[in-house]
LUMTOR-667692 format. One record per residue (C-alpha): residue number from 1; chain; x, y, z. Coordinates in nm, 3 decimals. Each point is the difference from the previous one (the first is absolute). Example, Ala and Ser with C-alpha at 12.3 -4.5 7.8 and 13.67 -1.06 7.14 Angstrom:
+-----+--------+---------+---------+---------+
| num | chaine |    east |   north |      up |
+-----+--------+---------+---------+---------+
|   1 |      A |   1.230 |  -0.450 |   0.780 |
|   2 |      A |   0.137 |   0.344 |  -0.066 |
+-----+--------+---------+---------+---------+
END
This chain:
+-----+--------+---------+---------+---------+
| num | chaine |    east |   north |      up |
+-----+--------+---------+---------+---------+
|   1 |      A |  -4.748 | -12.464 |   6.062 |
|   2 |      A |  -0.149 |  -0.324 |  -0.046 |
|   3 |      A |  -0.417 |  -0.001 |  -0.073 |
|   4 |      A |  -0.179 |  -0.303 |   0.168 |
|   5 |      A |  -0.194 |  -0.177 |  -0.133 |
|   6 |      A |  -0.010 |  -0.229 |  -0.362 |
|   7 |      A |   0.034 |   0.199 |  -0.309 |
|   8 |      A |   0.046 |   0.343 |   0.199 |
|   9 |      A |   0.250 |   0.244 |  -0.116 |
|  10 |      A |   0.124 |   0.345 |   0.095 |
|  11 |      A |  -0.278 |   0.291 |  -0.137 |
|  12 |      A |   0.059 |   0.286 |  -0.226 |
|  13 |      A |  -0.114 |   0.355 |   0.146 |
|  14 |      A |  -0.324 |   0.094 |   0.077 |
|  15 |      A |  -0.079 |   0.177 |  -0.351 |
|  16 |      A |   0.052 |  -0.353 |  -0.213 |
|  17 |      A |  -0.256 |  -0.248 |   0.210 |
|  18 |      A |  -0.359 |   0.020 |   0.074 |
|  19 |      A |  -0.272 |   0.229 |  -0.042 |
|  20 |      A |  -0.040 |   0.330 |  -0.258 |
|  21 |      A |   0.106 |   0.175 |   0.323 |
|  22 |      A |  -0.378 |   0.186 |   0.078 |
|  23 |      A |  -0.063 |  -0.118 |   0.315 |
|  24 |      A |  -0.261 |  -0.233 |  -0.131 |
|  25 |      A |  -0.024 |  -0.358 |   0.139 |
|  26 |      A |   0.309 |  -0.261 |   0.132 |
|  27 |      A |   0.273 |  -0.083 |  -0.191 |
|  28 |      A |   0.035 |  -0.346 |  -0.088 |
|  29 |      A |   0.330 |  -0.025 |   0.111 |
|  30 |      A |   0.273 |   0.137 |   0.311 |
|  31 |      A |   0.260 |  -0.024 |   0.115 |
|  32 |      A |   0.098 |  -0.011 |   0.391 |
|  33 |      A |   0.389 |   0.038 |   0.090 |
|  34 |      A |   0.062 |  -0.182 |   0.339 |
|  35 |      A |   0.245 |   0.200 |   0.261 |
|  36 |      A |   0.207 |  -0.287 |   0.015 |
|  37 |      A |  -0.010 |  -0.402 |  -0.090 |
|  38 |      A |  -0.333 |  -0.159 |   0.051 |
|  39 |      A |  -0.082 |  -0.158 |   0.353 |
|  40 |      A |  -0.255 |  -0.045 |   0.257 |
|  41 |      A |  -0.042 |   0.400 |   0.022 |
|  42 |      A |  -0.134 |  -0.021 |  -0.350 |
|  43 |      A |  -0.290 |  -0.193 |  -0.014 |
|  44 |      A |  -0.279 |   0.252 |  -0.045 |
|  45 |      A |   0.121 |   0.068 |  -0.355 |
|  46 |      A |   0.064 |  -0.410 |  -0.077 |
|  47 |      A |  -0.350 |  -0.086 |   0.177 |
|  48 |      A |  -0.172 |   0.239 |  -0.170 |
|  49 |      A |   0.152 |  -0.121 |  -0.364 |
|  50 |      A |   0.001 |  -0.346 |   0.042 |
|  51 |      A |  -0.376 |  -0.017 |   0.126 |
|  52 |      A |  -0.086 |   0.275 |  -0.307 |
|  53 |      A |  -0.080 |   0.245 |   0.216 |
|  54 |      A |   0.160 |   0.233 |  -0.202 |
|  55 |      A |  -0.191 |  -0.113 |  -0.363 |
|  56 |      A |  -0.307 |   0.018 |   0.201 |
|  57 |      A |   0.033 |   0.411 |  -0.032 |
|  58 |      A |   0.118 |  -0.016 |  -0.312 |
|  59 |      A |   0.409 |  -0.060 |   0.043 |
|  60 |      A |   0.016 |  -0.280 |  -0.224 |
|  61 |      A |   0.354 |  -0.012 |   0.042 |
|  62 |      A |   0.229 |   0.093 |   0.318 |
|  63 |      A |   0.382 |  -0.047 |  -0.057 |
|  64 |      A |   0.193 |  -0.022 |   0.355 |
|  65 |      A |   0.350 |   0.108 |  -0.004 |
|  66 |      A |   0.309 |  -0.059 |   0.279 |
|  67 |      A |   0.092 |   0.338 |   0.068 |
|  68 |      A |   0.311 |   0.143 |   0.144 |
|  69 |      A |  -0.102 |   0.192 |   0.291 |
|  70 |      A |  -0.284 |   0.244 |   0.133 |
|  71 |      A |   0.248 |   0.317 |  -0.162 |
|  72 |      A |   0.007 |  -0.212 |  -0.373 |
|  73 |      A |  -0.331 |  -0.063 |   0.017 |
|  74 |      A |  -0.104 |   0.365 |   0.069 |
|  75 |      A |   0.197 |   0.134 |  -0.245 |
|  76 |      A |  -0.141 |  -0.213 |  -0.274 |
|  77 |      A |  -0.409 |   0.093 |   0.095 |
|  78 |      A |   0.163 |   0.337 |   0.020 |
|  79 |      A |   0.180 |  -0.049 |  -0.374 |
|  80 |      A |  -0.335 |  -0.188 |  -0.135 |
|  81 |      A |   0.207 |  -0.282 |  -0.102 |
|  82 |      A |  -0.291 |  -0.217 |   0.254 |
|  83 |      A |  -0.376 |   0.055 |   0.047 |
|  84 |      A |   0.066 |  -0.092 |   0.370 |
|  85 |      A |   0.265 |  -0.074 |   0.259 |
|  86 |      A |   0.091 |  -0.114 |   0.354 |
|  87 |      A |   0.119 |   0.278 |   0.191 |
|  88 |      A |   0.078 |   0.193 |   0.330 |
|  89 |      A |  -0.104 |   0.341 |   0.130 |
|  90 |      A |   0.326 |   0.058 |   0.088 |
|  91 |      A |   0.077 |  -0.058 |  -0.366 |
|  92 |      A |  -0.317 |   0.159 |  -0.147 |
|  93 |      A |   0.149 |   0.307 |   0.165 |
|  94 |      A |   0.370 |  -0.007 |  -0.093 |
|  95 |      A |  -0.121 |  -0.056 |  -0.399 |
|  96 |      A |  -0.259 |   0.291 |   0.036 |
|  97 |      A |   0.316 |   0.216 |   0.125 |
|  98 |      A |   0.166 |  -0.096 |  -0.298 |
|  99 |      A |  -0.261 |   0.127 |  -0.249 |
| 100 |      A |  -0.158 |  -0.325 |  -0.122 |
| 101 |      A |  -0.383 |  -0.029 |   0.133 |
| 102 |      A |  -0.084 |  -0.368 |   0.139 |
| 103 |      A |  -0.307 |   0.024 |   0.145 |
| 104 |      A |  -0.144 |  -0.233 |   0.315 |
| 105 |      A |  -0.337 |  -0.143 |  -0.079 |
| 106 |      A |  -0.008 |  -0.305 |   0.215 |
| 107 |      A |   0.176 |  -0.078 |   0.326 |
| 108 |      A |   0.060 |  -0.371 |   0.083 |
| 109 |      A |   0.227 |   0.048 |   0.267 |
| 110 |      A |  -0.166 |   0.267 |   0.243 |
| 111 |      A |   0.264 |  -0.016 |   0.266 |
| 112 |      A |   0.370 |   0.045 |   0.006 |
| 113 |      A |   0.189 |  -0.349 |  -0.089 |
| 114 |      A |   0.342 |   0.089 |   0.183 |
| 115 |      A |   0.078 |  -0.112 |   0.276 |
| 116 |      A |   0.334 |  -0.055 |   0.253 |
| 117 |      A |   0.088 |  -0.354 |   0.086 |
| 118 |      A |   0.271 |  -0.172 |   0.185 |
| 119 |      A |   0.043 |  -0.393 |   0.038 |
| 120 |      A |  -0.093 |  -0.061 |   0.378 |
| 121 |      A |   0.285 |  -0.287 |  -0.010 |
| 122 |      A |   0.276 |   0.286 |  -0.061 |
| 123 |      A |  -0.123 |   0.311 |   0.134 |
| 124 |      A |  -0.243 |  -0.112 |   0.277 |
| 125 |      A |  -0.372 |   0.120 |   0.018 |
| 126 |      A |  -0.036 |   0.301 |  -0.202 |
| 127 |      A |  -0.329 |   0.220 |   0.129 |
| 128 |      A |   0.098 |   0.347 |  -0.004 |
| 129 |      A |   0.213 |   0.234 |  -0.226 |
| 130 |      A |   0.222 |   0.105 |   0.291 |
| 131 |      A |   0.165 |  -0.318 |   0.023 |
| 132 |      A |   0.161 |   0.057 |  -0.358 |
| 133 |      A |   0.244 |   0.236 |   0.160 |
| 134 |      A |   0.296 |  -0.121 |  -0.107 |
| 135 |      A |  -0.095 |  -0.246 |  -0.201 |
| 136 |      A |   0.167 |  -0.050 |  -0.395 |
| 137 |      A |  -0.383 |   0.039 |  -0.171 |
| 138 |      A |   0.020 |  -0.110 |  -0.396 |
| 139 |      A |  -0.237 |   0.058 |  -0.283 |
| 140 |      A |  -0.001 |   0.027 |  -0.378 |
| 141 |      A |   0.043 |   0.307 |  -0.155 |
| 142 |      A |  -0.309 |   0.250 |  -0.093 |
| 143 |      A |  -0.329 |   0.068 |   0.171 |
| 144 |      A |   0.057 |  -0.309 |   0.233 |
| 145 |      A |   0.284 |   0.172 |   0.141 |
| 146 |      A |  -0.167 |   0.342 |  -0.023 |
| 147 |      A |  -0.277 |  -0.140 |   0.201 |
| 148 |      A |   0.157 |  -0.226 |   0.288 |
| 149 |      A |   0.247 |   0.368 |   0.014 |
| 150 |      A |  -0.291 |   0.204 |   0.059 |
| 151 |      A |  -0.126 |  -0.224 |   0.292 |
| 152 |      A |   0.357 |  -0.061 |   0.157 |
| 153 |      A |  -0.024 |   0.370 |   0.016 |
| 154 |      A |  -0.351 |   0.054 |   0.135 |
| 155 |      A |   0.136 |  -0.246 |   0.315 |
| 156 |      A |   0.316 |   0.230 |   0.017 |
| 157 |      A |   0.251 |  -0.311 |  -0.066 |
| 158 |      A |   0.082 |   0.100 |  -0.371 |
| 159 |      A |   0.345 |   0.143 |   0.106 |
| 160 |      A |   0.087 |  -0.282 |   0.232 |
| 161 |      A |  -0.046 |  -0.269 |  -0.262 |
| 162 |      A |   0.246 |  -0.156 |  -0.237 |
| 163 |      A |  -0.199 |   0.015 |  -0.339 |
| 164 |      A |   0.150 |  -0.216 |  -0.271 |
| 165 |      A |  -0.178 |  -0.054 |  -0.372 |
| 166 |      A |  -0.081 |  -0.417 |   0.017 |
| 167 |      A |  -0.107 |   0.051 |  -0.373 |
| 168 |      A |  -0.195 |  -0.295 |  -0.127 |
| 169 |      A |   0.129 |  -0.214 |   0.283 |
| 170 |      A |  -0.148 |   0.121 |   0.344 |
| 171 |      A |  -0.144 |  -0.282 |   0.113 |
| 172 |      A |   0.254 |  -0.277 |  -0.063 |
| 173 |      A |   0.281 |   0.299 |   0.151 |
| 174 |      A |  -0.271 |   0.038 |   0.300 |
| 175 |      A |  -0.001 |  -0.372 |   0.067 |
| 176 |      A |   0.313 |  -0.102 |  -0.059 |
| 177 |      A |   0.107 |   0.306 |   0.300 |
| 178 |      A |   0.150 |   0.227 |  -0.222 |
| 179 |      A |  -0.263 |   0.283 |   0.099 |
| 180 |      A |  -0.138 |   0.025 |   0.359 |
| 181 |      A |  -0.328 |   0.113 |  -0.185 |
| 182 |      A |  -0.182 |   0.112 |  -0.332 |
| 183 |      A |  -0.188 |   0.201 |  -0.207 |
| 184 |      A |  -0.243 |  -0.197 |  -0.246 |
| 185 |      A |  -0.354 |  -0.076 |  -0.032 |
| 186 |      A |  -0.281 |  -0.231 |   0.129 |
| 187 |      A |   0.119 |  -0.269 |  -0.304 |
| 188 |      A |   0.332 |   0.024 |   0.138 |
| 189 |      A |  -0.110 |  -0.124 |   0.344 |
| 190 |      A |  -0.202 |  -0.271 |  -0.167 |
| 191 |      A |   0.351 |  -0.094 |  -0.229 |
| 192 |      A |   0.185 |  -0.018 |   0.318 |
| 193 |      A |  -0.263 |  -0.188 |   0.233 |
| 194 |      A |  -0.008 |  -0.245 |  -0.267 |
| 195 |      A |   0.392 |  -0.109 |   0.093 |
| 196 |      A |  -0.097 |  -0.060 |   0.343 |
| 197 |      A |   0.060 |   0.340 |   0.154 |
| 198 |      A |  -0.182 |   0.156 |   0.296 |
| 199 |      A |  -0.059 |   0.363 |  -0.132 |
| 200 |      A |  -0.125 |   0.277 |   0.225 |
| 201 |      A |  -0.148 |   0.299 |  -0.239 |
| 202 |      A |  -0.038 |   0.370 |   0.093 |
| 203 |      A |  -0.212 |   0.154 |  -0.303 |
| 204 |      A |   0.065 |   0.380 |  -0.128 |
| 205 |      A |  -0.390 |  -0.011 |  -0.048 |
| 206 |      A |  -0.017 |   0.136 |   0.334 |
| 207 |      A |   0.236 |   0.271 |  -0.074 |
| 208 |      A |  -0.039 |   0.101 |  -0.367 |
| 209 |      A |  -0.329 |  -0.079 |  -0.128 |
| 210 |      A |   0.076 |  -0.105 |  -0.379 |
| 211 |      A |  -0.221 |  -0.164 |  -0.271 |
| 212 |      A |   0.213 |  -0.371 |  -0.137 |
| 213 |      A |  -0.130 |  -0.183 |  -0.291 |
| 214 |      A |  -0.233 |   0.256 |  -0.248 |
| 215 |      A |  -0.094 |  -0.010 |  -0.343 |
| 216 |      A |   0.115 |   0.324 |  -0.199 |
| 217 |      A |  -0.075 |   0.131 |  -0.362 |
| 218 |      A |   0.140 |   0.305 |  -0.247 |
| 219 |      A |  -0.259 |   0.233 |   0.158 |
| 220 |      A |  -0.035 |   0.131 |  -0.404 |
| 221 |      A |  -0.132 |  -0.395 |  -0.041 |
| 222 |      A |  -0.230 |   0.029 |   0.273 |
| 223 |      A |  -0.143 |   0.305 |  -0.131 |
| 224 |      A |  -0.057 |  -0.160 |  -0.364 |
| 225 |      A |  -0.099 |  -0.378 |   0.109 |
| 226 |      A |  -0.212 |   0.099 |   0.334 |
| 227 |      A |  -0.226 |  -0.352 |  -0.069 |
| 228 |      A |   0.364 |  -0.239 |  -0.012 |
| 229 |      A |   0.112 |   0.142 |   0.302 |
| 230 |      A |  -0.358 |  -0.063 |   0.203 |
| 231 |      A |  -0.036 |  -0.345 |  -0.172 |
| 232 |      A |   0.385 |  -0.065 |   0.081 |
| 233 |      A |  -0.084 |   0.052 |   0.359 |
| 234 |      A |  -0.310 |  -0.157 |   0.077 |
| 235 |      A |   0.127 |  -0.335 |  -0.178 |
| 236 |      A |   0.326 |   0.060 |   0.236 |
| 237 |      A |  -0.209 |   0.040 |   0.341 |
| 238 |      A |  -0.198 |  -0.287 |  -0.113 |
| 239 |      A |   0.336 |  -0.214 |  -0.067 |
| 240 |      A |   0.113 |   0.119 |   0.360 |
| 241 |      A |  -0.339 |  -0.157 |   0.155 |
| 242 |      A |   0.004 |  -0.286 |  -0.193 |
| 243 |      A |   0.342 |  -0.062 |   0.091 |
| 244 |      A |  -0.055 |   0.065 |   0.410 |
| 245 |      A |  -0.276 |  -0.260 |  -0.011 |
| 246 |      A |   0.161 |  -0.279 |  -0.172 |
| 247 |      A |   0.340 |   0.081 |   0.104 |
| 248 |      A |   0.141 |  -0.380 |  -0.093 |
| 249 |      A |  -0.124 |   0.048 |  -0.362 |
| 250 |      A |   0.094 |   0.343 |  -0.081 |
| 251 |      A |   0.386 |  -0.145 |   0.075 |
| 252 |      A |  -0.084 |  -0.279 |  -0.210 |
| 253 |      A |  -0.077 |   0.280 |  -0.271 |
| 254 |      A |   0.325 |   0.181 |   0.076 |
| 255 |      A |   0.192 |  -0.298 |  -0.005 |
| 256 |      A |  -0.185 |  -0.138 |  -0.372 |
| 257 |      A |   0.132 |   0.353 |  -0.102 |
| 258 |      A |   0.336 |   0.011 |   0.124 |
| 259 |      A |   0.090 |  -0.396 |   0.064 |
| 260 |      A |   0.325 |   0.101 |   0.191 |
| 261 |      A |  -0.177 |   0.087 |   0.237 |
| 262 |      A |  -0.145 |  -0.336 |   0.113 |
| 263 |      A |   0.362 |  -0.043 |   0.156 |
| 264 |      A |  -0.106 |   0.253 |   0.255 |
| 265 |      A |  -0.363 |  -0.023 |  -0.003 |
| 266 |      A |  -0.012 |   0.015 |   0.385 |
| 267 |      A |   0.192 |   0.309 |   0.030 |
| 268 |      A |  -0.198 |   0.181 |  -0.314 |
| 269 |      A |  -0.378 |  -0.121 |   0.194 |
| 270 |      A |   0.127 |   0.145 |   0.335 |
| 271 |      A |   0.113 |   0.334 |  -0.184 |
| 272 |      A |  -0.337 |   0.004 |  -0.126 |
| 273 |      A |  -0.142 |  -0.048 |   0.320 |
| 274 |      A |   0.202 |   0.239 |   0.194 |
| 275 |      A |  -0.107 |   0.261 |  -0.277 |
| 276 |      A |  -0.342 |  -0.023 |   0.002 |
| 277 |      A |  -0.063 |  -0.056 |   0.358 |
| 278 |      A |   0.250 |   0.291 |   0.107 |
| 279 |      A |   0.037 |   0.229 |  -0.269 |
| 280 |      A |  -0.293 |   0.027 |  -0.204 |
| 281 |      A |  -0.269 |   0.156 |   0.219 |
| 282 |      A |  -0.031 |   0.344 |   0.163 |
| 283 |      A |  -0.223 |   0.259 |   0.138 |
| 284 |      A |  -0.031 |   0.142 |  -0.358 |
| 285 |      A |  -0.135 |  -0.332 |  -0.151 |
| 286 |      A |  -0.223 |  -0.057 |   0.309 |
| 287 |      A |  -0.193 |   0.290 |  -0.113 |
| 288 |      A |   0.101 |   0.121 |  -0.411 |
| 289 |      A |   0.049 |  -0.359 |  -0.105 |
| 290 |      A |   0.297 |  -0.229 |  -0.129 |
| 291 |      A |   0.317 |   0.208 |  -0.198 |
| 292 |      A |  -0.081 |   0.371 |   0.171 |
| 293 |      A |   0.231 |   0.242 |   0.089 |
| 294 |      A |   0.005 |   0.228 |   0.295 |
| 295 |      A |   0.185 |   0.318 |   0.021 |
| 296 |      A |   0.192 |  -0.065 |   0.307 |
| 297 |      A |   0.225 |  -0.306 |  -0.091 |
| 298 |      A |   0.093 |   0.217 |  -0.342 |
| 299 |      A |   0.070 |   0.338 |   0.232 |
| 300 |      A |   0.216 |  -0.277 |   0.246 |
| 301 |      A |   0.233 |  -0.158 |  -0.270 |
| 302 |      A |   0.063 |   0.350 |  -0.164 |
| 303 |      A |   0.093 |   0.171 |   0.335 |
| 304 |      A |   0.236 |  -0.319 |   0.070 |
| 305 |      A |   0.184 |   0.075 |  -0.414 |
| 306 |      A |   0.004 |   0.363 |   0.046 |
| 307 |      A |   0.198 |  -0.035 |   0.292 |
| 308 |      A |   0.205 |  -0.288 |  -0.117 |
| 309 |      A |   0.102 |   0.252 |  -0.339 |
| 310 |      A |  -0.139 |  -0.266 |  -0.244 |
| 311 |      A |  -0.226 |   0.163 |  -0.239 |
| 312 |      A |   0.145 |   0.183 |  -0.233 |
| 313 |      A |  -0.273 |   0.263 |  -0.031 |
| 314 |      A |  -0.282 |   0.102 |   0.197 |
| 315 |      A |  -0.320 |  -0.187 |  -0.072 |
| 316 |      A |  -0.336 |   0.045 |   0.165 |
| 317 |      A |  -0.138 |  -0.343 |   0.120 |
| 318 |      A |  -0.335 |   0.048 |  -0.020 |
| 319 |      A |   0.072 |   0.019 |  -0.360 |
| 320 |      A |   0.157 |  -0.345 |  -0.069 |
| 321 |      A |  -0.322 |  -0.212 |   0.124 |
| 322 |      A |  -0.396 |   0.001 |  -0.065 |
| 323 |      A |  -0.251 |  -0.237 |   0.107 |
| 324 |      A |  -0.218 |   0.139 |  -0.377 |
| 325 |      A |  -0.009 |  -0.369 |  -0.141 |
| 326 |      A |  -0.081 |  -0.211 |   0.280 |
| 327 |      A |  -0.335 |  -0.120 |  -0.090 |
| 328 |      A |  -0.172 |   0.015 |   0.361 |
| 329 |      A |  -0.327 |  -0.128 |  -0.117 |
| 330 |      A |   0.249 |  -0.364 |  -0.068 |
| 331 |      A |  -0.112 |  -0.261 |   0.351 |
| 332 |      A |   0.409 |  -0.053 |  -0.076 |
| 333 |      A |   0.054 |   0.359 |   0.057 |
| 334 |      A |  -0.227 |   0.106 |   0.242 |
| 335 |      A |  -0.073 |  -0.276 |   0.218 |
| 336 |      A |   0.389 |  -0.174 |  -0.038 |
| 337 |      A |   0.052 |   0.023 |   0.369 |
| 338 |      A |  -0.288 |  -0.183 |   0.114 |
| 339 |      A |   0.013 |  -0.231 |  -0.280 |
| 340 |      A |   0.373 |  -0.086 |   0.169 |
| 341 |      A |  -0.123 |   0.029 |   0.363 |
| 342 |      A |   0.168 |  -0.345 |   0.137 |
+-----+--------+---------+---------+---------+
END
């Protein structure tokens, strides 16, 4: 793992940083694991920093570190080797299955990112799941696969398919005609748009409801440090809305962060845009506010991993999330969606 930012370093475990551990007040410092290396899908958390939203409730100090997937990143809320993490639900629930208790306290993402895709150029136009029949469909290996699966199967073309693992190379194997098809996400699309393809997208948001991008915590940390969490997500809604309405600067942020990035500052702003304008909004924020959960995406994505044989143990899903420390008297909060109305 690599932490972002100058003079940040990996953290010890919960017990050596931080408060006496009572519950009383924010600690001073936190860290936040990313799900994978930063980009345009992260700029809550840099916005939020880099304008001190964070010190403004008392987080003095916010370390932001490249993670190594939504399942790593679980895991280590789960282990309390992080205060906070990037996550899935998908992943929320396979940890929980495992014995380890991350805990959902703020969803980012509040619709499923996966989606089907096929260059137009090779396959044709791509509008319904039916036409797949037949097709070679790749993906990477995991929940991606898990996912796309599920919805192959809901349109009754799973068995007709050729399914191959693209690993870490679906789009450049999907472009360069080595798939008829794939199984990625919405930053995939954008990746692959951004070489000149014409991509037509069918989104598994229509068939399993799923919660993307969320912030999880040990629920044992949660319990002890009630006020970090709360301040940790009002300075994070705040960050998102800040970062919606001045969309140019918050990749100028990113970018003073992680300079690599101004290589492919195009591609990171139009992630950022396709997040925020697709993915971020819901019925559930229209009326409980910015990060809730509702029961039905959770009930959805566990349905779709009990029948796919992934978790290991059963786990109720209703126990893996809460909406307890979003601060609904915060305008960021409560009024996010028509303070991002466009």
């Amino acid at each position: 793992m690599l932490a972002i930012g100058a003079g940040i370093g990996v953290s010890g475990c919960l017990g050596t940083i931080g408060d006496d551990g009572s519950g009383e007040g924010v600690r001073e410092s936190v860290t936040l694991l990313l799900n994978w290396n930063m980009s345009g899908l992260h700029v809550p958390y840099v916005a939020a920093r880099e304008n001190g939203f964070y010190e403004e409730e008392g987080i003095e100090e916010v370390e932001l570190e490249s993670g190594d997937g939504s399942d790593f990143a679980a895991n280590q809320a789960g282990l309390g080797n992080v205060e906070f993490a990037i996550s899935s639900s998908d992943q929320l629930l396979t940890v929980n299955s495992e014995g380890l208790s991350p805990l959902a306290v703020g969803i980012v993402m509040q619709r499923n990112p996966n989606v089907v895709f096929a260059d137009r150029d090779e396959f044709g136009e791509l509008t319904d799941a039916e036409q797949l029949e037949g097709a070679t469909v790749g993906s990477g290996p995991g929940m991606v696969r898990t996912m796309t699966e599920a919805f192959l199967d809901h349109h009754g073309v799973l068995d007709t398919v050729d399914y191959v693992d693209a690993g870490f190379d679906t789009v450049q194997q999907l472009l360069g005609g080595e798939i008829d098809a794939a199984g990625g996400v919405f930053s995939d699309v954008v990746d692959a748009e951004h070489q000149g393809a014409e991509i037509d997208v069918l989104e598994i948001q229509d068939v399993v409801p799923s919660y993307g991008h969320l912030i999880t915590t040990d629920e044992s940390f949660a319990e002890e440090h009630p006020d970090t969490v709360s301040a940790f997500l009002r300075a994070t809604a705040r960050g998102a809305v800040w970062g919606i309405e001045n969309p140019d600067e918050a990749i100028d942020a990113l970018v003073d962060v992680q300079p690599e990035l101004g290589e492919v500052r195009t591609n990171q702003a139009d992630k950022w845009a396709e997040m925020h304008g697709g993915y971020m909004r819901s019925e559930t924020v229209e009326t409980e506010g910015w990060g809730a959960s509702a029961s039905e995406p959770w009930d959805e994505t566990y349905e779709t991993l009990t029948e796919a044989g992934v978790l290991e143990n059963d786990v109720d899903p209703d126990d893996v999330w809460t909406n307890e420390y979003l601060d609904t008297d915060d305008e960021y909060i409560s009024e996010y969606a028509e303070l991002t109305e466009t």
